[in-house]
C-alpha positions in Angstrom: -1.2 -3.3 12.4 -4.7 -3.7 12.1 -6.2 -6.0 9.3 -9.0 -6.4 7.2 -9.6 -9.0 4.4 -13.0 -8.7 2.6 -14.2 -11.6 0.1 -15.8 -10.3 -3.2 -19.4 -11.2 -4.3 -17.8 -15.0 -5.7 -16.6 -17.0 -2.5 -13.7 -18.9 -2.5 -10.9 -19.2 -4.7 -10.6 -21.1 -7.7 -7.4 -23.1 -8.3 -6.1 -23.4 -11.8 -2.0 -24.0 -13.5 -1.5 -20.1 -12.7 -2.9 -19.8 -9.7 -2.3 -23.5 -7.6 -3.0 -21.8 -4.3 -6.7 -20.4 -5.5 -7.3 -17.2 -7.5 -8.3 -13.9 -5.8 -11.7 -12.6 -7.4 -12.4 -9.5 -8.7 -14.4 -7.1 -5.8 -12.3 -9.0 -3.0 -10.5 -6.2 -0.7 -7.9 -5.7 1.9 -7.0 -3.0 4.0 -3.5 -2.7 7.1 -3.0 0.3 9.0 -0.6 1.9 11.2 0.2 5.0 13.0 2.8 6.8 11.1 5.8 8.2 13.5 9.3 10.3 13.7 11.0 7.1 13.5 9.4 6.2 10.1 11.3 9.3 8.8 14.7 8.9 10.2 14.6 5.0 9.5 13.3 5.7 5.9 15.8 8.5 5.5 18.7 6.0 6.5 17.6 3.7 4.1 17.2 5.9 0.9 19.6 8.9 1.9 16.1 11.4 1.5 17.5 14.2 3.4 15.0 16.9 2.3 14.3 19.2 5.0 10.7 18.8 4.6 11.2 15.6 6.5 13.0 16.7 9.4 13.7 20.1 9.8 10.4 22.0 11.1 11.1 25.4 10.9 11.8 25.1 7.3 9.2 22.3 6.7 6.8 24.7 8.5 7.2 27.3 5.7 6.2 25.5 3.1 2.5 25.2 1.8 2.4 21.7 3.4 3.1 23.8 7.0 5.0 21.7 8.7 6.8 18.5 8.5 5.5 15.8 6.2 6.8 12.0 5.9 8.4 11.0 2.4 6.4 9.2 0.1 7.9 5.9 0.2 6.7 5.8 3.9 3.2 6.5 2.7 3.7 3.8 -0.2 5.1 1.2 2.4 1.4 0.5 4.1 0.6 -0.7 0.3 3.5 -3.3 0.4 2.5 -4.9 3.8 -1.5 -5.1 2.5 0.0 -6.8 -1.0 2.4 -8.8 0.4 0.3 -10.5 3.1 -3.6 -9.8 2.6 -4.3 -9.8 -1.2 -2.8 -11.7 -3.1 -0.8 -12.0 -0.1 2.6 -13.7 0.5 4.4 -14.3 -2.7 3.4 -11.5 -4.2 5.6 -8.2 -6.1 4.5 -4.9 -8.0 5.4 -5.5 -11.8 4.0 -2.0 -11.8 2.1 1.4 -9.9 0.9 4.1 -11.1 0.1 6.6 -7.4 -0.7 9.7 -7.3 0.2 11.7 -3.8 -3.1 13.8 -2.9 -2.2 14.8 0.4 0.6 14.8 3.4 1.2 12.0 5.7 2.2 13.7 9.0 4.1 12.0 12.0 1.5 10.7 13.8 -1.4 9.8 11.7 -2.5 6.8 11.3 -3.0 5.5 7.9 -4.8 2.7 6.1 -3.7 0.8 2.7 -6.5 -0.5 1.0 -6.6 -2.3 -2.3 -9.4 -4.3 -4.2 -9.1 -6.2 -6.9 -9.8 -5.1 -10.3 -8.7 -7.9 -12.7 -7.2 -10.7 -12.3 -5.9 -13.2 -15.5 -6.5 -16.4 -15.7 -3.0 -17.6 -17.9 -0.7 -16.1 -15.1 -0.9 -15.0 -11.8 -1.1 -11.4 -12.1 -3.6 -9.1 -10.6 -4.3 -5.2 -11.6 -5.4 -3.7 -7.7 -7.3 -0.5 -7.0 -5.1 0.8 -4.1 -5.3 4.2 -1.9 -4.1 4.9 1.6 -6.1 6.9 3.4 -5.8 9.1 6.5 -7.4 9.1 9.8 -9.3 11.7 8.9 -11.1 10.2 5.7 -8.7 12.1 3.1 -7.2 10.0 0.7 -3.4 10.8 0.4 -2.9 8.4 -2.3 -4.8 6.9 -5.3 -3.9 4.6 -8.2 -3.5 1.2 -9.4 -0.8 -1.8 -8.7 0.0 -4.8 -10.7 1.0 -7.8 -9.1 2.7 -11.0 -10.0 2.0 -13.9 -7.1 4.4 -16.6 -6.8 3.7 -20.2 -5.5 5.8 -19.8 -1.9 4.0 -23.0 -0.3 7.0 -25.2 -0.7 
């Protein structure tokens, strides 16, 4: 995976009670990515029990208005995970809440980026509201929405 971690206008963190480890700010941004593959599917698949044929089987995938055999979107999802969990706000950190919206297909072999920027972040708890999108290789945005994030203190 390729990483990218992108301070805001405001440098640094601040440290407060809710956030001992230094506050992100709002405008900082992250971004993974990863090539997308057959194994994905049939891993994700094992995990979840999705069997829909538009995962797997392509002559019926292929007659679909997608055309062809598209990756479920918990695979798509996933890239957001790995940018929250260990970019920004990075390790310690859980969804309280999303709210995506699919746009396009993820196919076996593109490569896709998770990218998130910060959009608030409270000062009483460590919580975080995250602009997040992944986006294909070729510049279209398969997903858009927002994430809210609780970061826990995991130094110790």
């Amino acid at each position: 995976m390729r990483a990218v971690w992108l301070p805001g206008e405001a440098h640094g963190m601040t440290k407060s009670a809710a956030w001992p480890q230094g506050a992100p700010r709002v405008g900082d941004r992250a971004q993974l990515s990863r090539t997308v593959s057959e194994a994905d599917i049939a891993l994700f698949t094992e995990l979840s029990g999705d069997r829909n044929p538009l995962h797997y089987d392509h002559d019926r995938a292929a007659r679909t208005r997608f055309g062809g055999i598209v990756v479920q979107g918990g695979v798509t999802s996933a890239i957001l995970n790995a940018v929250v969990a260990e970019r920004l706000p990075g390790p310690g950190s859980v969804f309280l809440e999303t709210h995506w919206r699919f746009l396009a297909p993820t196919r076996p072999g593109d490569t896709i980026s998770g990218e998130v920027e910060v959009i608030a972040v409270r000062d009483d708890k460590p919580v975080t509201t995250l602009a997040s999108r992944v986006v294909r290789q070729d510049g279209v945005v398969v997903l858009d929405g927002t994430a809210v994030c609780w970061t826990m203190d995991v130094t110790s």
